[in-house]
Residue frames as a rotation matrix with the C-alpha (Angstrom) as fourth column:
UNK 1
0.580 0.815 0.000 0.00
0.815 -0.580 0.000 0.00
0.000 0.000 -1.000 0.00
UNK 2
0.165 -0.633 0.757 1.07
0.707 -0.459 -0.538 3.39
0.688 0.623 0.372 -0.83
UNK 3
-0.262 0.090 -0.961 2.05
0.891 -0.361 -0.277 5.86
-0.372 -0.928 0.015 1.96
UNK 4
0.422 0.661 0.620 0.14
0.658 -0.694 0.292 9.16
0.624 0.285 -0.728 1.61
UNK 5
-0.816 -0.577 -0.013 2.34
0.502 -0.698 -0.511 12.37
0.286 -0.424 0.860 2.53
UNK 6
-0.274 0.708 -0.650 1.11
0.779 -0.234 -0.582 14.85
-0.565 -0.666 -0.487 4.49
UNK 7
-0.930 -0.137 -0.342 1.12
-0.203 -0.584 0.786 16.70
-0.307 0.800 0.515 1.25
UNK 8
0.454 0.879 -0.146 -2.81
-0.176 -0.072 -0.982 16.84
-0.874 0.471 0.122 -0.13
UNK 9
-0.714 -0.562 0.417 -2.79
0.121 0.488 0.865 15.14
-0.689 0.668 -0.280 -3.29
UNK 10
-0.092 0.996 0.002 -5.85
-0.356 -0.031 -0.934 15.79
-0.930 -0.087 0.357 -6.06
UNK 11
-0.893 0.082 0.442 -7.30
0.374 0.683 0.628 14.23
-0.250 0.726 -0.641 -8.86
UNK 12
-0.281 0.786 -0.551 -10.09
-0.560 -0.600 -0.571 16.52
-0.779 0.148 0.609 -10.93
UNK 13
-0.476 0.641 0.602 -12.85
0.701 0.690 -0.180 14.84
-0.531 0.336 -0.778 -12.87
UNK 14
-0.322 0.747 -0.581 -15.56
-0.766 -0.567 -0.303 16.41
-0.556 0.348 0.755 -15.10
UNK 15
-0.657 0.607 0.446 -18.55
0.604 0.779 -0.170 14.23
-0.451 0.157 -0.879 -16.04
UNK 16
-0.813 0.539 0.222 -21.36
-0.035 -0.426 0.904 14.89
0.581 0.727 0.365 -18.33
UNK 17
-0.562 0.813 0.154 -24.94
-0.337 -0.055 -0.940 15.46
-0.756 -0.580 0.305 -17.03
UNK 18
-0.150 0.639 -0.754 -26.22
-0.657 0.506 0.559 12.43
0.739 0.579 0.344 -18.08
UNK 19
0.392 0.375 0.840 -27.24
-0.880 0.419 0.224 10.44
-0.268 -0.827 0.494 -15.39
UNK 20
0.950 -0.313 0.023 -25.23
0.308 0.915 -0.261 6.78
0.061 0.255 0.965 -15.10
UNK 21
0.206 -0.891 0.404 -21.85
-0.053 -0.422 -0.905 9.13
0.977 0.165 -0.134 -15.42
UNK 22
0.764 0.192 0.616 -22.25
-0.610 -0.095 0.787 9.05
0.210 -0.977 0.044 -11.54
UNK 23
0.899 -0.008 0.438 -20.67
-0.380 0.483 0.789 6.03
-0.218 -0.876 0.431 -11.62
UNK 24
0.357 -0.853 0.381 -17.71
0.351 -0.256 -0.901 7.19
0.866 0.455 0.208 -13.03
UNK 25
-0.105 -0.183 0.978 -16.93
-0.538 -0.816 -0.210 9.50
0.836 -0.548 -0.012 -10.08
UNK 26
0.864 0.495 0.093 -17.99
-0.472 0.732 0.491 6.34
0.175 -0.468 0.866 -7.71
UNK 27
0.821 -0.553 -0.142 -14.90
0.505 0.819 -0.272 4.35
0.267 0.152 0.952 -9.13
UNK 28
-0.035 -0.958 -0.285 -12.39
0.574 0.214 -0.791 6.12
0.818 -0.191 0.542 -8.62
UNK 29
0.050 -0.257 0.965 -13.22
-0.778 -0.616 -0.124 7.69
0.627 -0.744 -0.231 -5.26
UNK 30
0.820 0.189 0.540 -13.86
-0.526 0.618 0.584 4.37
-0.223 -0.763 0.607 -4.18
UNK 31
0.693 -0.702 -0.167 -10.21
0.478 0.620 -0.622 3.37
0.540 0.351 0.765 -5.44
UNK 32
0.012 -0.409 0.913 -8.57
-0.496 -0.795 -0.350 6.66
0.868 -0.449 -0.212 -3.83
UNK 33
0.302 0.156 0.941 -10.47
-0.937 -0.131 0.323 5.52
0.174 -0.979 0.107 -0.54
UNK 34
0.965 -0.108 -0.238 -9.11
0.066 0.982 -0.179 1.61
0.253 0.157 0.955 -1.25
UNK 35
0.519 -0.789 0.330 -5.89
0.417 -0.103 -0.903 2.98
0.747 0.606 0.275 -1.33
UNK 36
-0.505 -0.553 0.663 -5.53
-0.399 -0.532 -0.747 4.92
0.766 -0.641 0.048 1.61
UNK 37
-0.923 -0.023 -0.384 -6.63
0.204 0.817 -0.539 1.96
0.326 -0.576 -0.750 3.96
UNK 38
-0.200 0.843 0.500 -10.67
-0.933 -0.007 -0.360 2.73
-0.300 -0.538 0.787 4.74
UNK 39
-0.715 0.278 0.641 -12.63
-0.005 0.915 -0.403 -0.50
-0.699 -0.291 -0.653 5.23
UNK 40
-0.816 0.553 0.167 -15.23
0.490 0.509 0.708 -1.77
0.307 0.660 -0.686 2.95
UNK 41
0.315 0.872 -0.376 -18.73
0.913 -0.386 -0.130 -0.71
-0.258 -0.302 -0.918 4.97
UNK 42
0.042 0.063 -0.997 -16.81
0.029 -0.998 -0.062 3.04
-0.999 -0.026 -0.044 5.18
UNK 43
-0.963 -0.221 -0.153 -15.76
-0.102 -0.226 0.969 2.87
-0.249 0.949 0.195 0.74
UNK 44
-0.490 0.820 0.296 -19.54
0.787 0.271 0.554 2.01
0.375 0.504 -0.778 0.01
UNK 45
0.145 0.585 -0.798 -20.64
0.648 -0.666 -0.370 4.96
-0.748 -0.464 -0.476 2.14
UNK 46
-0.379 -0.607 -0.699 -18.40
-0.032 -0.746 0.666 7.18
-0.925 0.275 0.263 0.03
UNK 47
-0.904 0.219 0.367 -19.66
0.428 0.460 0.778 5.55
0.002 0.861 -0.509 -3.22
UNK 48
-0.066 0.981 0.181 -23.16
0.998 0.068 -0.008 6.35
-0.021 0.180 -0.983 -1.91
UNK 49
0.240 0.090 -0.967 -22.62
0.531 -0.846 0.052 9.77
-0.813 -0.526 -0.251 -0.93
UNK 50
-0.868 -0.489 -0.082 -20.30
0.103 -0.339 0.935 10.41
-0.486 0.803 0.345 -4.03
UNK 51
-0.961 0.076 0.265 -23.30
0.273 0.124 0.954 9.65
0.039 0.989 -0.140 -6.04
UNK 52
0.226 0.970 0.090 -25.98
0.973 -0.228 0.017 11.32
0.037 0.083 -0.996 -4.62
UNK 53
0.097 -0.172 -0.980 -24.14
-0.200 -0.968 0.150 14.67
-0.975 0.182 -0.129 -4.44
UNK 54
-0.935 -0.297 -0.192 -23.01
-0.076 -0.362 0.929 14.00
-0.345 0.884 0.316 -8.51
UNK 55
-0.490 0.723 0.487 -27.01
0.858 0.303 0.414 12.95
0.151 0.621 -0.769 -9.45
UNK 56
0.033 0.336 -0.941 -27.68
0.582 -0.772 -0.255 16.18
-0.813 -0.539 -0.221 -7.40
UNK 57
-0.355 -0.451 -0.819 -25.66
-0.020 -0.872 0.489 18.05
-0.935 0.189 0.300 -9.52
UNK 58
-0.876 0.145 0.459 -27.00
0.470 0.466 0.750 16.13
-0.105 0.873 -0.477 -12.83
UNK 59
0.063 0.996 0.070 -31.01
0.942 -0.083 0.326 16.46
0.331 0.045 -0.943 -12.13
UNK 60
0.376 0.627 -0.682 -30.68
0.833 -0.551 -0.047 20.11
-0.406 -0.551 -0.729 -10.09
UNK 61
-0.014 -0.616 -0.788 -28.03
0.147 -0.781 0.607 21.99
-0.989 -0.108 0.102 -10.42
UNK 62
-0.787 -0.424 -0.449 -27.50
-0.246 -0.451 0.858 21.49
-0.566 0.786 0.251 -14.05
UNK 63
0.071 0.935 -0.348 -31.02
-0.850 -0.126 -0.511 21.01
-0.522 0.332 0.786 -15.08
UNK 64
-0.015 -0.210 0.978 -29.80
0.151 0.966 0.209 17.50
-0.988 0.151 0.018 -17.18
UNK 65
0.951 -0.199 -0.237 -28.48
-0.308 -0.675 -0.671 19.72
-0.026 0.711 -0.703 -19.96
UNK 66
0.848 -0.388 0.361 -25.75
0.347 0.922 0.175 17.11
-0.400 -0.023 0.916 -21.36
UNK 67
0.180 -0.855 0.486 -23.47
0.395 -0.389 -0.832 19.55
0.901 0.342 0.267 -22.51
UNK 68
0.325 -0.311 0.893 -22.89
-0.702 -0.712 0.007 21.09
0.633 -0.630 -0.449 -18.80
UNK 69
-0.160 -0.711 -0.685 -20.41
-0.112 0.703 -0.703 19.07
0.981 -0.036 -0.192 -16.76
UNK 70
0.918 0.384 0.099 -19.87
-0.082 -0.062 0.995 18.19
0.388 -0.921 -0.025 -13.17
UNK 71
-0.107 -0.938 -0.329 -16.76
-0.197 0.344 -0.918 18.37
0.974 -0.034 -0.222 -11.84
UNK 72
0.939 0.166 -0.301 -15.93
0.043 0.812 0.583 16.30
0.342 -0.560 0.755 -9.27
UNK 73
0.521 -0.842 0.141 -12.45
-0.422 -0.397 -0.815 16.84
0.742 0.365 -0.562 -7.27
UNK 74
0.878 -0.027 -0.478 -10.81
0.391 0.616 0.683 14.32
0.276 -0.787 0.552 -4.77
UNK 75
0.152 -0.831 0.535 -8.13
-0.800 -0.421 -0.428 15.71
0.581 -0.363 -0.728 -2.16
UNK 76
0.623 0.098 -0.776 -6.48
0.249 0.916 0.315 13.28
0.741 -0.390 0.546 -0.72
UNK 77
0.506 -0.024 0.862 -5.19
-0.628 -0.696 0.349 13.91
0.591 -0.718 -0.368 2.42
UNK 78
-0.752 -0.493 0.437 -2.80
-0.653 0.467 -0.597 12.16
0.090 -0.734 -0.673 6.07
UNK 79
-0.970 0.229 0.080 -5.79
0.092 0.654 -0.751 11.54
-0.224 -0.721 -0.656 7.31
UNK 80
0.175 0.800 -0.575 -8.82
-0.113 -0.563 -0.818 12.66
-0.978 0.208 -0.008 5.43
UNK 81
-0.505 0.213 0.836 -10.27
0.857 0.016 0.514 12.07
0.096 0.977 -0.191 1.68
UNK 82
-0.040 0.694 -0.719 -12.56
-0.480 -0.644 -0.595 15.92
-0.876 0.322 0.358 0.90
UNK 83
-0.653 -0.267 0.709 -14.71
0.641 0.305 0.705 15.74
-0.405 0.914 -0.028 -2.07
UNK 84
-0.585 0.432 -0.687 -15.80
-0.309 -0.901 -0.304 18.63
-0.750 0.034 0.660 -3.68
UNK 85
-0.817 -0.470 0.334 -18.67
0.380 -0.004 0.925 18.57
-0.434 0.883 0.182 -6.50
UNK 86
-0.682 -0.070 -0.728 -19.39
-0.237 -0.920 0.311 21.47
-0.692 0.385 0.611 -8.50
UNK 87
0.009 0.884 0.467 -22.46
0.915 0.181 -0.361 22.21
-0.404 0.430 -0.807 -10.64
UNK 88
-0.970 -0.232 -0.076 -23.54
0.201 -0.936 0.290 25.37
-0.139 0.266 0.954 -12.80
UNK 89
0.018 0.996 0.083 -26.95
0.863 -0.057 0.502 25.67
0.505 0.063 -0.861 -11.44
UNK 90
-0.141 -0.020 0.990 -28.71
0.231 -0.973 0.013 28.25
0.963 0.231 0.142 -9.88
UNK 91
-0.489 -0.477 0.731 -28.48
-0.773 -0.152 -0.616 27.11
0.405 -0.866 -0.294 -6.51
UNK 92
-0.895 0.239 -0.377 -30.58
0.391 0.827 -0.405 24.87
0.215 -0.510 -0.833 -3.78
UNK 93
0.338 0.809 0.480 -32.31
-0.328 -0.377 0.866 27.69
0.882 -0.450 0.138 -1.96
UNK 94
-0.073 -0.208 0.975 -32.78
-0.992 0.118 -0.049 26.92
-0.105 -0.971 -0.215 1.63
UNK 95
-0.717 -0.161 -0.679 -31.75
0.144 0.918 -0.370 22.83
0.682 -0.363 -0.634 2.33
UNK 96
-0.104 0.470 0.877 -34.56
-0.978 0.110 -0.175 22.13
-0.179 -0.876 0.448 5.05
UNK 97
-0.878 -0.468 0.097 -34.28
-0.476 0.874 -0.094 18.58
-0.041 -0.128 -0.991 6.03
UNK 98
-0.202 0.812 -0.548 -36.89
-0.462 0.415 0.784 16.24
0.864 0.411 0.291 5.56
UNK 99
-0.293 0.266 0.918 -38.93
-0.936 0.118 -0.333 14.78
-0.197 -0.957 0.214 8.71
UNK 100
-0.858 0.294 -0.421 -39.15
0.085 0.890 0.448 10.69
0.506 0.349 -0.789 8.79
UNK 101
-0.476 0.868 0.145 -42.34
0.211 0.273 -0.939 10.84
-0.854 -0.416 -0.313 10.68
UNK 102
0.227 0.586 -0.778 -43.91
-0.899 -0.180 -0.398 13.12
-0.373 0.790 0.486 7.66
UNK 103
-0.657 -0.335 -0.675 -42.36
-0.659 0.691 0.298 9.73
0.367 0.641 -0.675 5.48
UNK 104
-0.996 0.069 -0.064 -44.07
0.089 0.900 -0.427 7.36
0.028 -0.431 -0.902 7.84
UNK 105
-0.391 0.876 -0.281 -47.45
0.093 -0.266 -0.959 9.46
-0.916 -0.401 0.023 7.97
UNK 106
0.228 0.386 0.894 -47.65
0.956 0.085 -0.280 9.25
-0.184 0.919 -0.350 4.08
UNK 107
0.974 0.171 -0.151 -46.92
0.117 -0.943 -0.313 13.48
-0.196 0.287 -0.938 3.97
UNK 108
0.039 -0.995 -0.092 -43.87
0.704 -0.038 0.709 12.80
-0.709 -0.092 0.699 2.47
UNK 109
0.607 -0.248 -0.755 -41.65
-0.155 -0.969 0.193 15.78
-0.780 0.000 -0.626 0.80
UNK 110
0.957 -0.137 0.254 -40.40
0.286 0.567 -0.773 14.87
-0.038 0.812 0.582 -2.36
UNK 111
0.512 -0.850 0.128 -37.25
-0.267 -0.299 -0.916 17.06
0.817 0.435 -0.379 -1.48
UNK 112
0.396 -0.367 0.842 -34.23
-0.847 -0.499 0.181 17.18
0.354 -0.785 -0.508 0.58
UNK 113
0.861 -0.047 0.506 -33.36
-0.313 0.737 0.600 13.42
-0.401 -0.675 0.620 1.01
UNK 114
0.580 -0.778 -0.239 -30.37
0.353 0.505 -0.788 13.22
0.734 0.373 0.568 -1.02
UNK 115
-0.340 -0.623 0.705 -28.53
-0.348 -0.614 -0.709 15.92
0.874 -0.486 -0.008 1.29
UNK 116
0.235 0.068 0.970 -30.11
-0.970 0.084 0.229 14.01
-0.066 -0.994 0.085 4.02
UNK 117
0.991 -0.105 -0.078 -28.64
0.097 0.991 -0.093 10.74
0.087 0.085 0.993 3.21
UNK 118
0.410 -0.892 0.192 -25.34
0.199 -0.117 -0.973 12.45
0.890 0.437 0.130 2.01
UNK 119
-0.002 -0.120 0.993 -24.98
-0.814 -0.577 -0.071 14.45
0.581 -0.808 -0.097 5.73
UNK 120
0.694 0.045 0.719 -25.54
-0.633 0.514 0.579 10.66
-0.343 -0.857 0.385 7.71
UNK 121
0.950 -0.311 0.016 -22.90
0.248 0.723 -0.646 9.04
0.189 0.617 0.764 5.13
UNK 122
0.334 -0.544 0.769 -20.07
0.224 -0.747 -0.626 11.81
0.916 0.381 -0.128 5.76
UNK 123
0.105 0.124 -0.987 -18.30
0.992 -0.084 0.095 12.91
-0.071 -0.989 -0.132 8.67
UNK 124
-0.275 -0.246 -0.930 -18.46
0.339 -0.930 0.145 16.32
-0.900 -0.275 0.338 7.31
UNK 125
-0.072 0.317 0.946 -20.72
0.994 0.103 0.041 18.34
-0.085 0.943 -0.322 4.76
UNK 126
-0.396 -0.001 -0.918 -20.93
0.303 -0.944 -0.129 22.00
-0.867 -0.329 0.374 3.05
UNK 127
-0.175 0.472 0.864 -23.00
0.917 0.398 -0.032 22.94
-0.359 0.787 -0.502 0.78
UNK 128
0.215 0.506 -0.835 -22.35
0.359 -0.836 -0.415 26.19
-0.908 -0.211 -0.361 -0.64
UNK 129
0.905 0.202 0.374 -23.29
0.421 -0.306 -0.854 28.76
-0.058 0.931 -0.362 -3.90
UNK 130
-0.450 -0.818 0.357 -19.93
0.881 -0.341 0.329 29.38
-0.148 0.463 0.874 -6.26
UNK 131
-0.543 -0.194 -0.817 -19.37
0.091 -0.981 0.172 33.50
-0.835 0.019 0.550 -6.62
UNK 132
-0.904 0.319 -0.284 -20.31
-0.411 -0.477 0.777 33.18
0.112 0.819 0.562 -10.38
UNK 133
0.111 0.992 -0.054 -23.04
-0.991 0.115 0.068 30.58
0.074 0.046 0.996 -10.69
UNK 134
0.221 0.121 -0.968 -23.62
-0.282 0.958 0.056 26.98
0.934 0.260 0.246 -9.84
UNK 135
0.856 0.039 0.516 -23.01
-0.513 0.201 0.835 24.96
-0.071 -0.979 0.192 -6.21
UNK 136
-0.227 -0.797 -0.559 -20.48
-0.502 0.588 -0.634 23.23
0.835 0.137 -0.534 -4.35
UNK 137
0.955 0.110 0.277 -20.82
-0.294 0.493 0.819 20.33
-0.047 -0.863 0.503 -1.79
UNK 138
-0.306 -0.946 0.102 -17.52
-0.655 0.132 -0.744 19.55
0.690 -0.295 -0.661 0.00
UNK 139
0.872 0.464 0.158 -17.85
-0.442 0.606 0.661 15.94
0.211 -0.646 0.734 1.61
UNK 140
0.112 -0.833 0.541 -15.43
-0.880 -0.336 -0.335 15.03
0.461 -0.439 -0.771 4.14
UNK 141
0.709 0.170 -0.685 -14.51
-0.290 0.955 -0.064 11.53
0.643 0.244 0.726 4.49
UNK 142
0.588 -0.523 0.616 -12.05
-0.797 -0.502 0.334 10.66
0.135 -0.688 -0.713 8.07
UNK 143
-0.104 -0.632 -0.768 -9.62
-0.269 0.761 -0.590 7.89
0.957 0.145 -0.249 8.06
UNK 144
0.718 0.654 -0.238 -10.37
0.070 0.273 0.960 6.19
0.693 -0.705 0.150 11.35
UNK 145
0.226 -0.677 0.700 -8.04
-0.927 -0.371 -0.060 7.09
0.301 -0.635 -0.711 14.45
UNK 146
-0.211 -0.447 -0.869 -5.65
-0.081 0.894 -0.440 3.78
0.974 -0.023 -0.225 15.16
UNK 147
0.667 0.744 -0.034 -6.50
-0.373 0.373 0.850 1.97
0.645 -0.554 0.526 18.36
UNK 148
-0.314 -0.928 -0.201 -3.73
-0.445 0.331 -0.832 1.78
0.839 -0.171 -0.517 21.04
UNK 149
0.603 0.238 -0.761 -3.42
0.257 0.846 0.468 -0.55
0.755 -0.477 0.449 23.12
UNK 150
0.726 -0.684 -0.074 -1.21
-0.470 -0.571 0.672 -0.05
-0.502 -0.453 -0.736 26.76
UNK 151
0.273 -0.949 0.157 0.92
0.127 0.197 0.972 -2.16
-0.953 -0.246 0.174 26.15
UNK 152
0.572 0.027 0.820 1.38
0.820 -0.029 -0.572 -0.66
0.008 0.999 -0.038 22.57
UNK 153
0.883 0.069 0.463 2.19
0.194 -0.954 -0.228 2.73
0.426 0.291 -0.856 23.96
């Protein structure tokens, strides 16, 4: 396995907004996160998260207008994967989380669960409008903290 300096490393993507391209951006964060030693259960979060922030960007942000890209940017990090990805919509608006009871009472909200799936998947989410036009979500991904033992220390 490769050792990961404390140098940030990155790797920049751009995907069409066509839906299925998702899982372009899938592979190779979930190779990045193979690489720098996370565990199976945590690389399938990423995977899931990865792809509900790029279908975000596919179906909202860029309206599924196949000529407007997503980029998609992986920092790799000591201890820490960030992924950023970028849209050229016109924003979100206000994010208001969805209520499972309303789900369970039938008054469900048709919005707001991807960013509430993406936000339990992550140990760390941001979801804000670029200066010119279009969004960024920045999902933070922690390398688990090693487990000493005393007689380790």
């Amino acid at each position: 396995m490769n050792t990961i300096t404390n140098e940030a490393k990155k790797i920049e993507l751009h995907i069409p907004s066509i839906l299925g391209y998702e899982k372009v951006a899938m592979a190779c964060v979930a190779s990045v996160a193979k690489n720098m030693g996370f565990n199976n259960a945590r690389i399938e979060d990423l995977k899931s998260a990865v792809a509900e922030a790029c279908i975000n960007a596919i179906v909202h942000g860029n309206k599924m207008d196949s000529g407007s890209k997503v980029g998609i940017v992986v920092m790799i990090g000591s201890l820490s994967l960030e992924v950023y990805v970028t849209d050229d919509g016109q924003g979100f608006g206000e994010i208001i989380m969805p209520e499972i009871e309303e789900q369970v009472e039938g008054k469900n909200r048709d919005r707001g669960w991807g960013i509430f799936l993406i936000r339990n998947l992550v140990d760390e989410i941001k979801v804000e409008k670029k200066p010119n036009d279009g969004n960024v979500v920045k999902m933070v991904f922690r390398l688990p903290k090693k487990t000493f033992f005393m007689n380790e220390v």
